[in-house]
VOBA-1610 file (N, C-alpha, C; in pm, whole numbers, padded with zeros to 5 digits, always signed):
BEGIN
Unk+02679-02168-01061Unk+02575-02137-00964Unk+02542-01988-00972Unk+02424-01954-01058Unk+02391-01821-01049Unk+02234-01776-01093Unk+02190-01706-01024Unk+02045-01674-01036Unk+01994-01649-01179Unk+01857-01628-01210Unk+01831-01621-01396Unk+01917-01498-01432Unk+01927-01405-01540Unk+02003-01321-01584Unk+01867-01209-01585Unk+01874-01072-01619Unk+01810-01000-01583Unk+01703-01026-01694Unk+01556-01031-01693Unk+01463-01084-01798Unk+01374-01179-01780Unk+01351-01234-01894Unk+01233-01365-01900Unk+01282-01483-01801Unk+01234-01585-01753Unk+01316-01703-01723Unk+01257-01794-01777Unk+01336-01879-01838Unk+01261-02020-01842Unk+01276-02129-01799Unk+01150-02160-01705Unk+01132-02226-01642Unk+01010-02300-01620Unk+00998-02429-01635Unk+00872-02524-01686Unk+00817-02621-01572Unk+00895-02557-01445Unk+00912-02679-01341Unk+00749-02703-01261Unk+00623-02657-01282Unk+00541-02617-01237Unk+00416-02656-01321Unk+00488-02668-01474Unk+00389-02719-01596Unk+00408-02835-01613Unk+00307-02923-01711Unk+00275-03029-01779Unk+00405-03030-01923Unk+00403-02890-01975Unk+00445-02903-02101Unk+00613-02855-02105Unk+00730-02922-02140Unk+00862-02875-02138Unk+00877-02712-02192Unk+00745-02626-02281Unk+00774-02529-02353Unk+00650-02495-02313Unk+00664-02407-02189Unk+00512-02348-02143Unk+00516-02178-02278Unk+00405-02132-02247Unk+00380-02031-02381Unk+00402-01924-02280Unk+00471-01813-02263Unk+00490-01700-02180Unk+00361-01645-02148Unk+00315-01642-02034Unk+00208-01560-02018Unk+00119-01614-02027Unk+00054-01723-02098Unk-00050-01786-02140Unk-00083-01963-02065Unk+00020-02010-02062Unk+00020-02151-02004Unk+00041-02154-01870Unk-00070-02231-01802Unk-00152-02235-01659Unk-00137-02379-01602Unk-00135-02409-01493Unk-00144-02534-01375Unk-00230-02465-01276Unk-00240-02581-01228Unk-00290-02616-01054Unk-00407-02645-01048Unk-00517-02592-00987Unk-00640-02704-00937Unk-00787-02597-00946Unk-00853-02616-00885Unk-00976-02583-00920Unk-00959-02407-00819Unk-00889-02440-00708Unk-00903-02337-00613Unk-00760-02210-00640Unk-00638-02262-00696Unk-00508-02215-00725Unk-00476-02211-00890Unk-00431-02133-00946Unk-00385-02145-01041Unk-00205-02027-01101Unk-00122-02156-01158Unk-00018-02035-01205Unk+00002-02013-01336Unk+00008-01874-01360Unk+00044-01879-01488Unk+00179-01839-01560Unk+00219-01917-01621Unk+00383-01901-01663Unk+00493-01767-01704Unk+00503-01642-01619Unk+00559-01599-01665Unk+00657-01494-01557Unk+00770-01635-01541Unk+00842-01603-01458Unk+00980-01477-01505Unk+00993-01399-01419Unk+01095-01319-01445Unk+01241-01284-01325Unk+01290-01179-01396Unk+01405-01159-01296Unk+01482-01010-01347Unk+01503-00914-01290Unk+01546-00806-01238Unk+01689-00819-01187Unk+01820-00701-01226Unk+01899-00724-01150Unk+02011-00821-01151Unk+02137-00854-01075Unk+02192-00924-01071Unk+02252-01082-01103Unk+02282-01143-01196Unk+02276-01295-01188Unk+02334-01370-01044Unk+02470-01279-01052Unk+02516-01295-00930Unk+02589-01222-00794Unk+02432-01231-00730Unk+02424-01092-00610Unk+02457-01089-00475Unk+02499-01020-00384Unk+02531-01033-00285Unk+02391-01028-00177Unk+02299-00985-00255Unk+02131-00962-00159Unk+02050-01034-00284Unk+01922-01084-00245Unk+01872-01160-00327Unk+01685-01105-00245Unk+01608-01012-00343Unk+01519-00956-00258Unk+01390-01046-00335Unk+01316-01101-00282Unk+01167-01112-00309Unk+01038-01166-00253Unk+00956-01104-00351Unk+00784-01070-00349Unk+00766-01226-00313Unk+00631-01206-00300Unk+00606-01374-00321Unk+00512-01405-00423Unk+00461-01332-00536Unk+00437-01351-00639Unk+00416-01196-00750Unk+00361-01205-00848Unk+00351-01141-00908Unk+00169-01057-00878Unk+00176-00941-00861Unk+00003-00910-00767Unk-00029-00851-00976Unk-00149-00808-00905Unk-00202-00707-01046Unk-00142-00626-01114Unk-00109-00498-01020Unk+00015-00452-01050Unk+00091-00451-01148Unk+00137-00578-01157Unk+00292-00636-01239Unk+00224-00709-01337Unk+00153-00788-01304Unk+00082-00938-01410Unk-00011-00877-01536Unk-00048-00760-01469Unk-00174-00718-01546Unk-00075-00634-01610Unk+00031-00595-01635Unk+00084-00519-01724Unk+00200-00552-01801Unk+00214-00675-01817Unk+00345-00723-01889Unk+00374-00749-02061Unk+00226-00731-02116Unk+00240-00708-02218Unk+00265-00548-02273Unk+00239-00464-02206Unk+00244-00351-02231Unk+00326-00249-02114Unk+00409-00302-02103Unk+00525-00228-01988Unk+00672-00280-01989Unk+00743-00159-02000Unk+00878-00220-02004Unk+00933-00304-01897Unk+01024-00393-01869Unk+01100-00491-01838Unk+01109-00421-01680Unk+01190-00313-01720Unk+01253-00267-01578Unk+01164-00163-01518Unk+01022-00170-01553Unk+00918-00101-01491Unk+00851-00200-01390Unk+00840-00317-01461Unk+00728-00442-01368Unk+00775-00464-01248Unk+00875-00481-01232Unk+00892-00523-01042Unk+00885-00417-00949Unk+00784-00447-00862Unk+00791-00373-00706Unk+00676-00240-00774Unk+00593-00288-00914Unk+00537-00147-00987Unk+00435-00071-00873Unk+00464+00028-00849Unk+00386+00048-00779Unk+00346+00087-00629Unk+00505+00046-00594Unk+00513+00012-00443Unk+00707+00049-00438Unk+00771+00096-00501Unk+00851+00110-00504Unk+00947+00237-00357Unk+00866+00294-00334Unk+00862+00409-00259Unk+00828+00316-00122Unk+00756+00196-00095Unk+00744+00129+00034Unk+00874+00055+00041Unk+00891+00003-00084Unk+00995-00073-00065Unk+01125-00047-00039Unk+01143+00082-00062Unk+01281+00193-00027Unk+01278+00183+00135Unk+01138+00223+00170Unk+01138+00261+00303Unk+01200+00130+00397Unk+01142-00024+00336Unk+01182-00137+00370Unk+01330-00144+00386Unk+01390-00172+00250Unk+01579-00159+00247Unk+01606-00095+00355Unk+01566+00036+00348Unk+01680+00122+00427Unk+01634+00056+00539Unk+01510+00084+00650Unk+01524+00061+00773Unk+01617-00065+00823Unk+01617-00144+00694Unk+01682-00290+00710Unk+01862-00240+00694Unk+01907-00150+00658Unk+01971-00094+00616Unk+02033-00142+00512Unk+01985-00187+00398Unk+02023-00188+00307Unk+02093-00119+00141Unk+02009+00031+00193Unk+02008+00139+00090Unk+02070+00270+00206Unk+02119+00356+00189Unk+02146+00458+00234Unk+02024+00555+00280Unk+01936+00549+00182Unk+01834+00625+00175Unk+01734+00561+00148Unk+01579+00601+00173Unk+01438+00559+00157Unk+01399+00631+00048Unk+01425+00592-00063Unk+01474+00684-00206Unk+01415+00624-00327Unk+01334+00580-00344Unk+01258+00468-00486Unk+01307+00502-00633Unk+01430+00619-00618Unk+01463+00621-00727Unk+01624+00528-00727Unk+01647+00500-00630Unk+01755+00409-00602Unk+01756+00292-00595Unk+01570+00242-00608Unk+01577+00111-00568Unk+01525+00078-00732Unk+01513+00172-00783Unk+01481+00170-00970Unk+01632+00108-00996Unk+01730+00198-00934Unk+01837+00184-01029Unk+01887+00044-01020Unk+01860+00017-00856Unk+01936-00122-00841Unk+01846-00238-00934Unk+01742-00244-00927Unk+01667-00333-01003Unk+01683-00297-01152Unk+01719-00219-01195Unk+01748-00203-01359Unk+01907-00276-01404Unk+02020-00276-01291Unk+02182-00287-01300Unk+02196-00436-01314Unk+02216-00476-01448Unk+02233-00608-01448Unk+02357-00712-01352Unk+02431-00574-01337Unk+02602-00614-01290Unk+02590-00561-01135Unk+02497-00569-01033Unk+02494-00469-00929Unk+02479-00599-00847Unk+02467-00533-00711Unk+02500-00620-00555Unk+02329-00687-00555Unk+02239-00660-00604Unk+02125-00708-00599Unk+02040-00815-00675Unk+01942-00887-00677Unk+01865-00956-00768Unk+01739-00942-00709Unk+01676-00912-00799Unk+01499-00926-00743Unk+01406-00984-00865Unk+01323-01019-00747Unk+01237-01154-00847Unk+01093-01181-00726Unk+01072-01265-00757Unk+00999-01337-00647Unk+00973-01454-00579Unk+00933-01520-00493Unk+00960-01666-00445Unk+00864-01739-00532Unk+00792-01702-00583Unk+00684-01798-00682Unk+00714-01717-00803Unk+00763-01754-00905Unk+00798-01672-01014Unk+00694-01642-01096Unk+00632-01758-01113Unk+00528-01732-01223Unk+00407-01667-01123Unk+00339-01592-01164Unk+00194-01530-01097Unk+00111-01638-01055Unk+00047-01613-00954Unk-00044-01722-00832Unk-00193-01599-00790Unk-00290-01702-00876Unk-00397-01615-00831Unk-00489-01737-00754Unk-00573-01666-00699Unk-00682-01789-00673Unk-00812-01769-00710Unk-00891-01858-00712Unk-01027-01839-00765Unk-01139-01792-00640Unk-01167-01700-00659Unk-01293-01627-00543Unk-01450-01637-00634Unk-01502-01724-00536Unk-01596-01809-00535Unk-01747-01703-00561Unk-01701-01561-00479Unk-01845-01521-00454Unk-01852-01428-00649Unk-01780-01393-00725Unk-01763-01347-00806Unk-01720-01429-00923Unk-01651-01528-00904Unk-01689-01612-00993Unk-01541-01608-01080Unk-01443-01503-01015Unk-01302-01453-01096Unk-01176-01512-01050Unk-01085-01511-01099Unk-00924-01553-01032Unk-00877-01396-01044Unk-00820-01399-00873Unk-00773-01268-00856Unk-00606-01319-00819Unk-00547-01213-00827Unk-00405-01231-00775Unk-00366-01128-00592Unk-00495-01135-00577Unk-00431-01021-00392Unk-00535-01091-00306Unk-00540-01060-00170Unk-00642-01064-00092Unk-00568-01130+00039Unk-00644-01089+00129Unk-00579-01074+00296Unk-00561-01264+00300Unk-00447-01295+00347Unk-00454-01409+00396Unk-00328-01478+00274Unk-00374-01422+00186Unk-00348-01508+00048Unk-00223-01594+00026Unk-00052-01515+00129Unk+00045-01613+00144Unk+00001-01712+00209Unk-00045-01685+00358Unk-00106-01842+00462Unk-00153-01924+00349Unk-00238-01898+00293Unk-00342-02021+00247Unk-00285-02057+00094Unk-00197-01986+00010Unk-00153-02060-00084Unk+00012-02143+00009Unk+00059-02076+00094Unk+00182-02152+00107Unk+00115-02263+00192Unk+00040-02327+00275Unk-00033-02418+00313Unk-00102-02529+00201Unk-00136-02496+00106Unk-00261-02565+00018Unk-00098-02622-00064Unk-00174-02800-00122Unk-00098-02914-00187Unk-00038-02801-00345Unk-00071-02721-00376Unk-00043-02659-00524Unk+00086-02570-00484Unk+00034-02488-00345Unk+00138-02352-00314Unk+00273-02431-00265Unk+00242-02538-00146Unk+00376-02625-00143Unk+00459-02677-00234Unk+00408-02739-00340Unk+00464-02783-00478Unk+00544-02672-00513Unk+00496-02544-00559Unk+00505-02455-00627Unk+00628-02349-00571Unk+00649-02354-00422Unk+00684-02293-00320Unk+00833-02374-00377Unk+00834-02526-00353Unk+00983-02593-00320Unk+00983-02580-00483Unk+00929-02636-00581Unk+00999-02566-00728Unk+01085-02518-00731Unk+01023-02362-00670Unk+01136-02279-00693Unk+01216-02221-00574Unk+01231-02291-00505Unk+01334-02307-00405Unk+01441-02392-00436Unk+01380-02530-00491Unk+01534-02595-00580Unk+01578-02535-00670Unk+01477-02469-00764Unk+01510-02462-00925Unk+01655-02327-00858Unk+01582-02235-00796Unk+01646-02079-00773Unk+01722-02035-00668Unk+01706-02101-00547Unk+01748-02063-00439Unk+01829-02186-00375Unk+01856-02303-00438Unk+01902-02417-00355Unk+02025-02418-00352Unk+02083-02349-00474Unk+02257-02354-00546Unk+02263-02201-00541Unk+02350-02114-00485Unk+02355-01988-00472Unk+02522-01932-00551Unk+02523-01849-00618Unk+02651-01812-00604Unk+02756-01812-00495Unk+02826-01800-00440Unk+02925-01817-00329Unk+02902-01662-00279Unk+02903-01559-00365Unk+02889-01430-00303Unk+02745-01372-00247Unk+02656-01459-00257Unk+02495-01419-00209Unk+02489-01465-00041Unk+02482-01358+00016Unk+02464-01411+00170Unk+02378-01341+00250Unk+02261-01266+00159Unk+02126-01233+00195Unk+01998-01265+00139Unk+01926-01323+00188Unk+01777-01349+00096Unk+01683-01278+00184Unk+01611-01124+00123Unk+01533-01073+00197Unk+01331-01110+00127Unk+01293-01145+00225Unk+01118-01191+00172Unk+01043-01101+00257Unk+00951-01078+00108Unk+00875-00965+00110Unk+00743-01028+00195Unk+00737-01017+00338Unk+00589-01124+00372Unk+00625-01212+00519Unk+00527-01184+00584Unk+00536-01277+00685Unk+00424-01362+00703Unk+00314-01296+00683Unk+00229-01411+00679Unk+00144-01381+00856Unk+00026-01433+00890Unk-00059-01444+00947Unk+00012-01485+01098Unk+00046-01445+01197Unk+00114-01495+01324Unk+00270-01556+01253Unk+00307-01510+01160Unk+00453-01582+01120Unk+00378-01726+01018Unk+00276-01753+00991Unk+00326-01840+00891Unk+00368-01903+00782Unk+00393-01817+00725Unk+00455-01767+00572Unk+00603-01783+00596Unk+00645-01718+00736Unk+00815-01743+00749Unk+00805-01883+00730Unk+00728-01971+00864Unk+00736-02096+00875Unk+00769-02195+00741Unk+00658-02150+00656Unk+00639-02222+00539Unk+00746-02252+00486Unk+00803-02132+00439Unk+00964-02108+00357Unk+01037-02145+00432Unk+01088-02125+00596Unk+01139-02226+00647Unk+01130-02340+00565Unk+01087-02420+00630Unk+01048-02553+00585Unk+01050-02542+00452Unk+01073-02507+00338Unk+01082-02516+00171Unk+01242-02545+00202Unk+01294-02438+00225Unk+01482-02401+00235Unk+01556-02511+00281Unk+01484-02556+00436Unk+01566-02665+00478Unk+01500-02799+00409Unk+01422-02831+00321Unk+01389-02940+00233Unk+01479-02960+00130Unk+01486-02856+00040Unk+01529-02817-00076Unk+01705-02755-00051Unk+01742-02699+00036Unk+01870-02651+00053Unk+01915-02739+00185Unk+01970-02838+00158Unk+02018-02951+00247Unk+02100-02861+00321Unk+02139-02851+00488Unk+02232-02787+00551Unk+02142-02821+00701Unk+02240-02742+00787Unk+02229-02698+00954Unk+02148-02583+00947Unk+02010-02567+00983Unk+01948-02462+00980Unk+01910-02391+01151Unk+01905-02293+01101Unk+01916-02249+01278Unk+01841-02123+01287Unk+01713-02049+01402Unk+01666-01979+01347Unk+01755-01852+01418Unk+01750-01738+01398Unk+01855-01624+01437Unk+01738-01567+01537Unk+01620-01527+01512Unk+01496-01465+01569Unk+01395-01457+01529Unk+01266-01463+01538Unk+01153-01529+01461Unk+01116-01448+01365Unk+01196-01351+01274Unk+01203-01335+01111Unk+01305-01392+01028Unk+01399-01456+01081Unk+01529-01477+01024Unk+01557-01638+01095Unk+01628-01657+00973Unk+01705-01817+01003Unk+01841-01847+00852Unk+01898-01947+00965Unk+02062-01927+00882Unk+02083-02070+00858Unk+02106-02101+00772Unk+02225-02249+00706Unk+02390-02220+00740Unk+02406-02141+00784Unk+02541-02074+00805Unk+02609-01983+00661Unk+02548-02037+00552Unk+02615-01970+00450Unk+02508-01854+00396Unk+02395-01866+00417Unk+02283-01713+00377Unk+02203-01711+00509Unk+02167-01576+00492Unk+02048-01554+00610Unk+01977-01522+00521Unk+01790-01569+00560Unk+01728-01562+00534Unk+01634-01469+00596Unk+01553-01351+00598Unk+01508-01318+00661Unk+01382-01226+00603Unk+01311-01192+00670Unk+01127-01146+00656Unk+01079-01060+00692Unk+01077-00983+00610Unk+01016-00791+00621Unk+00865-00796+00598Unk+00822-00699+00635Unk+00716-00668+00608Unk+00661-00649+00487Unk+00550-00683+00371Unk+00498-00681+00285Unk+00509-00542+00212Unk+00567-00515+00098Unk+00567-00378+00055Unk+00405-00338+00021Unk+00337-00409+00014Unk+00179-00386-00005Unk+00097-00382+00104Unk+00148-00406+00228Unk+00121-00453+00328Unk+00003-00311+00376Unk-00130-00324+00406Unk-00256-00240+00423Unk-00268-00174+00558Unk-00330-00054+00578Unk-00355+00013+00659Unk-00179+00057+00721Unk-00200+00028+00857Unk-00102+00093+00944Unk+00007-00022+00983Unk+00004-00136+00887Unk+00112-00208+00908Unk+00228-00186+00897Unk+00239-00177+00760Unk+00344-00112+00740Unk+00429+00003+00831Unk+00337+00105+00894Unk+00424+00240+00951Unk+00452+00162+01059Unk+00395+00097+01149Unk+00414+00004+01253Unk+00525-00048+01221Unk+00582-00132+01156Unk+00649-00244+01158Unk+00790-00122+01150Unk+00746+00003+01078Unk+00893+00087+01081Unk+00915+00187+01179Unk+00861+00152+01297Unk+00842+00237+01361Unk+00924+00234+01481Unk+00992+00108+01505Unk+01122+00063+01581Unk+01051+00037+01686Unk+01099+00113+01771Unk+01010+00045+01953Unk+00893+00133+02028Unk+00817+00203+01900Unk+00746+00314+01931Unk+00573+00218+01912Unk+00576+00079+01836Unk+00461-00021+01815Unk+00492-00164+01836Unk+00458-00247+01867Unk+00486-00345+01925Unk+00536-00460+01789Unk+00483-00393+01642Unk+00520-00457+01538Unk+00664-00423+01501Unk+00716-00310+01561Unk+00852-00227+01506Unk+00936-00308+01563Unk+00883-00434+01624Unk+00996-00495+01711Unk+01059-00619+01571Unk+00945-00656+01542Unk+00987-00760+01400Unk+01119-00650+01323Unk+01024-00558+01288Unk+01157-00427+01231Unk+01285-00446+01237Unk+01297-00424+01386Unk+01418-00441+01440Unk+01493-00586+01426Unk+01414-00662+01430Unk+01442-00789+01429Unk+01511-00821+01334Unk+01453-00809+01241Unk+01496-00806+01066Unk+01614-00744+01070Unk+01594-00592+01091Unk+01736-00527+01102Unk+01926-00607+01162Unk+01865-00664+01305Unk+01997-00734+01331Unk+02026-00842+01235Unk+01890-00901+01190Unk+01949-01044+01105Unk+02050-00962+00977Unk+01978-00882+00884Unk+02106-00808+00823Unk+02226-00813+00873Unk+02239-00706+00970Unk+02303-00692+01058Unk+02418-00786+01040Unk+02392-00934+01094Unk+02430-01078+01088Unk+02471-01072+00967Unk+02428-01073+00869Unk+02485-01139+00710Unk+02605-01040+00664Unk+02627-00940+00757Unk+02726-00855+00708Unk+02710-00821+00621Unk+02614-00784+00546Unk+02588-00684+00381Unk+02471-00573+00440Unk+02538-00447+00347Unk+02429-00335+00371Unk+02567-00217+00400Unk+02506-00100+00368Unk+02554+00032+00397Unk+02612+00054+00505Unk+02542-00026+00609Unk+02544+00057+00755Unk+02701-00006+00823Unk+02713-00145+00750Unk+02843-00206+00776Unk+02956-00154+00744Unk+02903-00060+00596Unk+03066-00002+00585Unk+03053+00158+00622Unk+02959+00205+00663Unk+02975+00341+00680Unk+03074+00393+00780
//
C-alpha cells in the first residue's frame, strides 16, 4: 500500500485504451475533457498527502519543456507555503521549503493532485478547452465525467493508504463548501469505513483526516482572508483547517 513513486504514473483508469500515450490521449464528453498525464512529486510513502485538484496551465502547459520537480504548485509555490504553515505544517511560509519537500523522494510528504491527469473544459463563447475558471471544481466535481473521474482516483490512489499517512490536505473548497461535499462523498464510496465530519472542512474514517484549505490560486482577497484567523469571517475556515491538523497529530507545531 503506497502512493505512485516520485514521477510519471501510469494510470489508464479514465481511458478507453490499457496504454494511454503521455500527454496526448484524451476522454470525456463534449463539455469535459482529460488528458493523460498523471504525475506525482515526493513521497511514495508519506505521512501528509497534499493535493491540487487538477493540473491548471501553469503545470499542463509546460510539461514538455520543464523539469519534473519544477511542475507542481508552478507558480504558486510562495501561496502554498503560506497555506502549510498557517495549517502548521511547515515551520515557515518559505516556498523554498516547500521546493524541497516536493523534490525528497524519501520525505514526510506526497503531492500530486485529486484528478491526476489535467481536466479542462470546453468554453463555448471562444470556441477553446481551457484548464481554470471561477466555479470550475463545483461544476466538474458535479457533472457525470468529473464524478467518474473524481472516484477513479480515489480508488486507484487514495482508497489503500500506507499505514503511516494520516493527513490528506485538498487544495479547494469549492462554492458554499461543495467541492468538500463532493470528495466527501468520493472517500466514503471508494474508502469503505465510519466517516465522521470533524468541522465543515475536515472529516475522519478514524484512520486519515481529510481536510480543505483554501485554493493556492485562489483570486482577489480570498486567500489573505481565509489567513487571516479571526480578523475575516473566512479566517474562521483557516482556523478550522488548522484544528483538523491539529487532530491528525502531524505538523511542526506538535512537536515543537
Amino acid at each position: 500500500m503506497t502512493l505512485p513513486d516520485h514521477g510519471k504514473v501510469n494510470c489508464s483508469r479514465c481511458f478507453s485504451t490499457e496504454k494511454p500515450v503521455f500527454d496526448q490521449s484524451q476522454s470525456g464528453c463534449d463539455k469535459w475533457r482529460l488528458t493523460n498525464n498523471p504525475l506525482s512529486w515526493g513521497a511514495a510513502e508519506p505521512e501528509v498527502i497534499v493535493l491540487g485538484f487538477s493540473k491548471g496551465p501553469m503545470q499542463a502547459g509546460y510539461l514538455a519543456t520543464t523539469p519534473h520537480n519544477e511542475i507542481a504548485f508552478r507558480g504558486g509555490r510562495t501561496q502554498l507555503a503560506k497555506i502549510l504553515h498557517h495549517v502548521g505544517l511547515i515551520s515557515e511560509a518559505c516556498p523554498q521549503e516547500v521546493s524541497r519537500l516536493i523534490e525528497d523522494p524519501h520525505g514526510r510528504f506526497h503531492f500530486a493532485s485529486l484528478v491526476r491527469c489535467t481536466v479542462e473544459q470546453f468554453e463555448a463563447k471562444t470556441g477553446s478547452w481551457i484548464g481554470t475558471g471561477g466555479g470550475m471544481l463545483d461544476k466538474f466535481a458535479t457533472s457525470e465525467t468529473g464524478k467518474k473521474a473524481i472516484g477513479n482516483c480515489v480508488s486507484e490512489h487514495l482508497a489503500c493508504l500506507p499505514a503511516v499517512t494520516r493527513l490528506v490536505v485538498m487544495l479547494g473548497m469549492g462554492s458554499l463548501g461543495n467541492y468538500i461535499r463532493a470528495c466527501r462523498t468520493a472517500f466514503a464510496r471508494h474508502r469503505p469505513g465510519t466517516w465522521r465530519d470533524i468541522n465543515e472542512v475536515s472529516y475522519t474514517d478514524g484512520d486519515i483526516v481529510v481536510v480543505h484549505v483554501e485554493h493556492f490560486k485562489s483570486q482577489g482577497a480570498l486567500l489573505p482572508n481565509w489567513l487571516s484567523g479571526e480578523l475575516h469571517p473566512r479566517g474562521r475556515l483557516g482556523l478550522a483547517a488548522r484544528d483538523a491538523v491539529r487532530m491528525s497529530r502531524i505538523g511542526w507545531l506538535h512537536n515543537a
